[in-house]
N, C-alpha and C positions, 0 to 999 in steps of 0.2 A: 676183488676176489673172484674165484671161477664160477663161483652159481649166487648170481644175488639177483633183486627185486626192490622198485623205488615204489611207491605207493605213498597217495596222499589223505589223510586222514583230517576231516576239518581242516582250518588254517593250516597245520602242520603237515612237513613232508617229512618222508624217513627213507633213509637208504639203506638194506639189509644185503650184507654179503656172507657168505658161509664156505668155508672150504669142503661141506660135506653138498648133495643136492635134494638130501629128503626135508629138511629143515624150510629150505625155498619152496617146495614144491609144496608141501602143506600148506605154506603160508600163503604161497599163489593161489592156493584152492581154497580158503577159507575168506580171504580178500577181494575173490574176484570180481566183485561188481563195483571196486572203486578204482579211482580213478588214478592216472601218472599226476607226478609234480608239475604243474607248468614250468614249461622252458626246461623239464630237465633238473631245476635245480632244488637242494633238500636242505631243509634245518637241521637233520640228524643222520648220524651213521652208526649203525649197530654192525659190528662184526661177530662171527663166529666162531671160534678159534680152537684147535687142537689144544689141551691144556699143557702138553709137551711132543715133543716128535712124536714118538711111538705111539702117542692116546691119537695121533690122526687113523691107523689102523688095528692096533691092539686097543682092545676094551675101549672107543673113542669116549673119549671125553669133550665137554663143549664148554670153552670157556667161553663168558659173557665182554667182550671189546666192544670200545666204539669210542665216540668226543666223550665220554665222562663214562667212567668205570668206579667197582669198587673195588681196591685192591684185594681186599680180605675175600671175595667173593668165594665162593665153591662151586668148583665146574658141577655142570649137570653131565647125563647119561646122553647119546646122541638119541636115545628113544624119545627125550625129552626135550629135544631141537629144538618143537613148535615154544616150548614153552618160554624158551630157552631166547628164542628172537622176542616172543610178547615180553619178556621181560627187560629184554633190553633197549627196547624202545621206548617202557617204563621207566625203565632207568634216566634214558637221554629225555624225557621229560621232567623227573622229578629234579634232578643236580642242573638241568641246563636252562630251563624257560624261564624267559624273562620278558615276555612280553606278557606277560598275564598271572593274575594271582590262583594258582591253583591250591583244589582244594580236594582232600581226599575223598568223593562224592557219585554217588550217580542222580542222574540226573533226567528229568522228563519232560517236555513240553504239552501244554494245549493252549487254544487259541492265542497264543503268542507270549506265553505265560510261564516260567518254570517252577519245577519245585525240586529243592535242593535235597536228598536224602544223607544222613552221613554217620558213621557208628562208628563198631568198632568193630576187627573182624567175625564172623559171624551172624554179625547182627540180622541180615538178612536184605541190605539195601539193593544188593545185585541181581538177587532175585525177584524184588517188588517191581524194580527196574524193568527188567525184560518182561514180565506177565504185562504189566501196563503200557510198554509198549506195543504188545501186539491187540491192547485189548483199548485203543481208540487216544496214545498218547502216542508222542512221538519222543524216542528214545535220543540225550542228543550226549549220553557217554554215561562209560559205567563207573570205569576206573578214576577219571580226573575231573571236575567240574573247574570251567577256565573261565573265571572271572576277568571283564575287561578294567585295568586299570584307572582310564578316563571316564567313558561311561556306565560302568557297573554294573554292564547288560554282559550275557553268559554266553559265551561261543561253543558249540559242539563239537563233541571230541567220541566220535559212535566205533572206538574199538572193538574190538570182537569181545565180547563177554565171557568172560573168565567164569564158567560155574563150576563147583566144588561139589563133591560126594550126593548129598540128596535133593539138592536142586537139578543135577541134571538129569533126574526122573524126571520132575518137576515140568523141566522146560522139554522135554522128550515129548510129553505127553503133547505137548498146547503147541509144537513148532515143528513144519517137514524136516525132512531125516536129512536133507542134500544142505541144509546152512548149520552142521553141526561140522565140526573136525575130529581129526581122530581122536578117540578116549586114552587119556593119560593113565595108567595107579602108578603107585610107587613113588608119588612126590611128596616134597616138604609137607603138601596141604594135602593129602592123603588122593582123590581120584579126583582127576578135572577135565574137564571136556570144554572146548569153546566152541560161544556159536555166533554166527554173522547175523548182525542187524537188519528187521528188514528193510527191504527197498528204499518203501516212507524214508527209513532215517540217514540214507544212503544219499539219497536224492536231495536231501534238505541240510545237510550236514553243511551248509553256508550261511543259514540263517541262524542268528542268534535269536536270546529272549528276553523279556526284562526278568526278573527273578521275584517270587510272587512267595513263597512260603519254605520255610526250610523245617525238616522233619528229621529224628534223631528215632527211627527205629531200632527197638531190641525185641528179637526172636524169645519165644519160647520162656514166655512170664503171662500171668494174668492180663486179660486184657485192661486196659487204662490208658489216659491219655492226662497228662500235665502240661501245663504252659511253664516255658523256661526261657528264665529271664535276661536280658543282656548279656548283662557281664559273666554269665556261666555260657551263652552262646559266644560271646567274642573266645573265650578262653579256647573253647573247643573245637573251635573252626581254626584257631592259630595252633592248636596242636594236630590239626588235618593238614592242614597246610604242609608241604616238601619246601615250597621259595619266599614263604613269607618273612624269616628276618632278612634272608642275602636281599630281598627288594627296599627292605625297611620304611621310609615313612610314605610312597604312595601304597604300600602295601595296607599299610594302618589305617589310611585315609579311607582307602576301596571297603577293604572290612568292616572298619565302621559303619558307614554310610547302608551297606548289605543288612549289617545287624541292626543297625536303628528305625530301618524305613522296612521291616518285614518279619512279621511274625515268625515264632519258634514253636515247636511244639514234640513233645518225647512222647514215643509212642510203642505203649507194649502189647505185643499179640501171641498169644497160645499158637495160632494158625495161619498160613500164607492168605486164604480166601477173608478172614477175617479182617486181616491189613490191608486187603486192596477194598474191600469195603469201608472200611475205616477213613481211608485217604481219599475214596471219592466224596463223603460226607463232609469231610473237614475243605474240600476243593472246592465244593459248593457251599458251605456256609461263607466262603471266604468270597466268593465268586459274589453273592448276594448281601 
């Protein structure tokens, strides 16, 4: 296409082409401190596409193309371009990968260690995400947590954070203005702003971890914490899961092995600050 951009995100490459150029050019500016695909070549192609002749200049509309679509899809607005490529690169993750068990998840490192967050929307996983990364963890994805099929150890995947309506006060307040992207309203998920990872996660986005605790945060309940047991964690990491029946039994094998050799734990917080205190107490009981 006439204006696209290859960019490599962890393992994964993507190639984004758009027949408009604000769509790339955001996307250039919000990605810019990583890296081309080696050699050129990419796992994924997102395209961008007028949704019929005329929507390329009357009222443009942006429909979502590329190796795996969904037909039933609904173009977005070209205002919403930026969102419009993250999501399709979303997309050609969740219908195509196959080298790794993902897991709908954000995700954090320290000392070589991860902790798996994962909820439902709202819950507040993306935000706990990014405050701990800037506050001495390393961020190593928000959207997908990539479990390795053989060795069970997490590979990073530090796309741009997708934050929603009062998180991006949130992360405004605690992060410079230059790693934000343009402010969205008028989406499905009401006002969204992305912001780029720091450096740390940029720079490290090759190193995996082993995976140390998984946490099942929900926003805006009492605080409390419960231990939750196997077979309610298998169940709900298989319904985070986008590829785990299409991989079938090394998918099961991986999963289990994740849920039997590592604690669970659901955790309810009234408040953002309460929850990152929260998870550093439960990191260090775990640590000792």
């Amino acid at each position: 296409m006439k204006h696209q951009l290859s960019l490599r995100i962890g393992t994964v490459a993507f190639r984004i082409g758009s027949a408009w150029s604000a769509p790339i050019e955001a996307l250039r500016q919000l990605y810019r401190d990583y890296p081309e695909p080696e050699d050129g070549l990419c796992d994924f192609t997102v395209r961008l596409e007028p949704e019929n002749f005329l929507r390329r200049w009357i009222r443009p509309s942006v429909a979502i193309q590329g190796d795996y679509i969904l037909p039933d899809a609904a173009p977005l607005s070209l205002a919403h371009g930026l969102l419009a490529a993250e999501m399709g690169m979303n997309l050609q993750m969740a219908l195509g990968q196959k080298r790794f068990l993902l897991l709908h998840a954000s995700t954090v490192e320290k000392d070589g260690r991860a902790l798996i967050m994962t909820g439902e929307s709202g819950a507040g996983k993306s935000t706990l995400a990014a405050l701990l990364g800037e506050r001495g963890w390393r961020l190593m994805g928000d959207e997908f947590a990539l479990l390795d099929l053989d060795s069970g150890r997490l590979w990073p995947f530090p796309r741009a954070i997708s934050l929603k309506n009062g998180a991006i006060r949130v992360m405004e307040e605690e992060v410079e203005r230059d790693r934000f992207g343009p402010r969205l309203t008028g989406t499905p998920k009401g006002e969204i702003r992305h912001m780029r990872p720091n450096r740390r996660a940029v720079e490290a986005m090759d190193k995996s971890a082993v995976p140390a605790l998984i946490l099942f945060p929900r926003f805006g309940e009492a605080q409390g914490l419960r231990a939750v047991g196997q077979a309610e964690v298998f169940m709900r990491l298989t319904q985070a899961s986008t590829n785990y029946v299409s991989l079938g039994r090394p998918a099961f094998d991986a999963l289990t092995k994740l849920v039997g050799d590592h604690p669970a734990i659901a955790v309810d917080y009234p408040d953002t600050e309460g929850a990152l205190a929260q998870v550093e107490t439960l990191w260090g009981e775990l640590a000792a």
